[in-house]
C-alpha positions in Angstrom: 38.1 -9.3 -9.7 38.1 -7.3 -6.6 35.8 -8.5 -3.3 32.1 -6.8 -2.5 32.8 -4.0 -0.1 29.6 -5.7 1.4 30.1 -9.3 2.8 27.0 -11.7 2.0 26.4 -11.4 6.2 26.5 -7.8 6.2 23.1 -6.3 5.9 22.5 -3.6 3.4 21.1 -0.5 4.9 19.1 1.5 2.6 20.5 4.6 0.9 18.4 7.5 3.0 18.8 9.4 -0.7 17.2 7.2 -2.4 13.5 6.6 -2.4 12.3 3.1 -0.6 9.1 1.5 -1.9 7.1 -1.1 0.6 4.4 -3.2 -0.8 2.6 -5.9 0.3 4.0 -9.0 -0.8 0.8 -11.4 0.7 -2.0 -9.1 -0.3 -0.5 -8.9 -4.1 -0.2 -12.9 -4.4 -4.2 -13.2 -3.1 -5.3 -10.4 -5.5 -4.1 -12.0 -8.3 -5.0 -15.2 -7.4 -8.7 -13.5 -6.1 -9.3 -12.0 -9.8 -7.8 -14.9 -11.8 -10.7 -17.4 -10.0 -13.6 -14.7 -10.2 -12.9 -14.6 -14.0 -12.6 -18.2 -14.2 -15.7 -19.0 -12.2 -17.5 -16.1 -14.1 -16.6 -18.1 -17.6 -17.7 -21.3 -15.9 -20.8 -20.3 -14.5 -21.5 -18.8 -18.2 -21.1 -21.8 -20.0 -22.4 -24.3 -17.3 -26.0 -22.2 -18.4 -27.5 -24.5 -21.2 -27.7 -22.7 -24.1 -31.4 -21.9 -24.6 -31.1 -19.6 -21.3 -28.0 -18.1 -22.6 -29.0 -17.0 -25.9 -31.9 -14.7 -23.6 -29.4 -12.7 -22.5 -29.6 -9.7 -24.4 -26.0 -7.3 -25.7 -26.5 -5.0 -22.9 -27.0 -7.4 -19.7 -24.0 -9.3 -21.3 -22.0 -5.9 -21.0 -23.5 -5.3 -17.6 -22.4 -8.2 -16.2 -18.8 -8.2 -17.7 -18.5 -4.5 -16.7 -19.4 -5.9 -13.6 -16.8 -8.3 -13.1 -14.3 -6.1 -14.5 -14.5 -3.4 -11.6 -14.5 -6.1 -8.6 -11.2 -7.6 -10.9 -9.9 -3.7 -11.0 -10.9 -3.3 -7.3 -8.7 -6.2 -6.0 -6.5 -5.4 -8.4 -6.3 -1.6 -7.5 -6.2 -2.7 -3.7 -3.4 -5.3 -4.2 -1.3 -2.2 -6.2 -1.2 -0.5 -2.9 2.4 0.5 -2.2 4.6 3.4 0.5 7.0 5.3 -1.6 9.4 6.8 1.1 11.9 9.9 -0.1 13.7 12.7 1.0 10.2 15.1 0.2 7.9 12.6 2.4 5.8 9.8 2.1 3.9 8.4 -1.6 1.1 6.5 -0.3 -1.1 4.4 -3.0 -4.0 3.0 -1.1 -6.2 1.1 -3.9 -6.9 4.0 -6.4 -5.8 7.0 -4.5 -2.8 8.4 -4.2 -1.6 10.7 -1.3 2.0 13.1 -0.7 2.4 13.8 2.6 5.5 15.9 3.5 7.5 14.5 6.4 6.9 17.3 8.3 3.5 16.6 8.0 4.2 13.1 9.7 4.1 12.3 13.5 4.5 8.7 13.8 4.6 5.7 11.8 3.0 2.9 13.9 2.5 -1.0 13.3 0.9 -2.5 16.7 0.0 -6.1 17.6 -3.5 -6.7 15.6 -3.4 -4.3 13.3 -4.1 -5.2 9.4 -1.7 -2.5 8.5 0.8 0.4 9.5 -0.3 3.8 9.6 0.8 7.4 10.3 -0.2 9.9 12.5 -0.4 12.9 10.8 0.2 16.6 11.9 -2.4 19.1 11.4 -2.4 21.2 8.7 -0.5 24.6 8.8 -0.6 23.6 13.0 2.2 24.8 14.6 5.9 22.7 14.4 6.3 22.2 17.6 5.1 20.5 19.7 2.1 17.8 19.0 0.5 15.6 20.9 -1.4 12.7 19.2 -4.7 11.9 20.6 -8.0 10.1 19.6 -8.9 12.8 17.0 -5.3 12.4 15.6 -6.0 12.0 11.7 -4.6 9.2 10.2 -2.9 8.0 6.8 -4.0 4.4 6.3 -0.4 2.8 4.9 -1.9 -0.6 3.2 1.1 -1.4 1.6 2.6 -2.2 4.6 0.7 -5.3 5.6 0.5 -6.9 9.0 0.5 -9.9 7.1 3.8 -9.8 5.9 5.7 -10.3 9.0 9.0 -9.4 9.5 8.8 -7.5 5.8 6.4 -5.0 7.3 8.5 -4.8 10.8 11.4 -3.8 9.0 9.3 -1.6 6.8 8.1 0.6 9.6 11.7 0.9 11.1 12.4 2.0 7.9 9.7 4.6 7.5 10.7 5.8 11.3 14.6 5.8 10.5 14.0 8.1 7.8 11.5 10.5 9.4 14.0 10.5 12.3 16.8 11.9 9.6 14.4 14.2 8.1 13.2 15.8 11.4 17.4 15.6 12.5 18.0 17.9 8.9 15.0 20.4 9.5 13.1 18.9 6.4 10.2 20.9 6.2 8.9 19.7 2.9 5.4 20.8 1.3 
């Protein structure tokens, strides 16, 4: 059987083709662990009521309250599902429940500083000129929570990533919409 062309030192670079997905390795293992223990305490609390106070509850508080506790489960579920899709159109960005395609030549900057929770991009006005741009303090954002400070070196490598690739896309004249 022949050798790997790639030595087990050699770090694999992503294929720039190919889409790249980043998400949050910490802020998955908490949300899980976050809704697991609200259903469980939910359960406990309900059956650590004695059972004369229970049986007052009538069918549509009982359905408010689980429809309660299922949208704060689907919330830090929806939050922890937050994930950057990077291809050769731009960037798929799943914050929580909402979904956003911006076109790399859309993007400015992809930024991760000391004390920030997460990365971000600086985005490009709309139908602005492609140019030049200067960011400034009115520079929109796009929140990239998928990329989590929190993850260390995972995230650091992640925004080199995300910068690499919007380097090559601006180098080929990718104007993507």
């Amino acid at each position: 059987m022949p050798a790997s062309p790639v030595g087990p030192t050699d770090p694999v670079q992503p294929d720039p083709v190919q889409p790249v997905v980043f998400a949050p390795r910490r802020l998955r293992v908490v949300g899980v662990v976050v809704a697991v223990a609200l259903v469980a305490l939910t359960f406990y609390g309900w059956f650590a009521l004695p059972r004369e106070v229970r049986v007052l509850f009538t069918v549509s508080q009982l359905l408010t309250l689980l429809g309660f506790l299922a949208a704060l489960v689907l919330t830090v579920l929806g939050v922890a599902a937050s994930s950057v899709r990077a291809d050769a159109d731009g960037l798929r960005v799943r914050n929580g429940l909402r979904v956003h395609h911006e076109p790399w030549s859309r993007v400015h900057q992809v930024v991760l500083r000391p004390g920030d929770a997460w990365a971000f991009a600086l985005m490009r006005p709309e139908g602005g000129p492609e140019g030049e741009f200067t960011a400034d303090m009115d520079t929109r954002k796009r929140y990239l929570v998928g990329i989590q400070a929190g993850d260390g070196a995972y995230a650091r490598e992640a925004v080199v990533e995300l910068k690499r690739r919007l380097a090559q896309a601006r180098a080929t004249g990718s104007r993507a919409t």
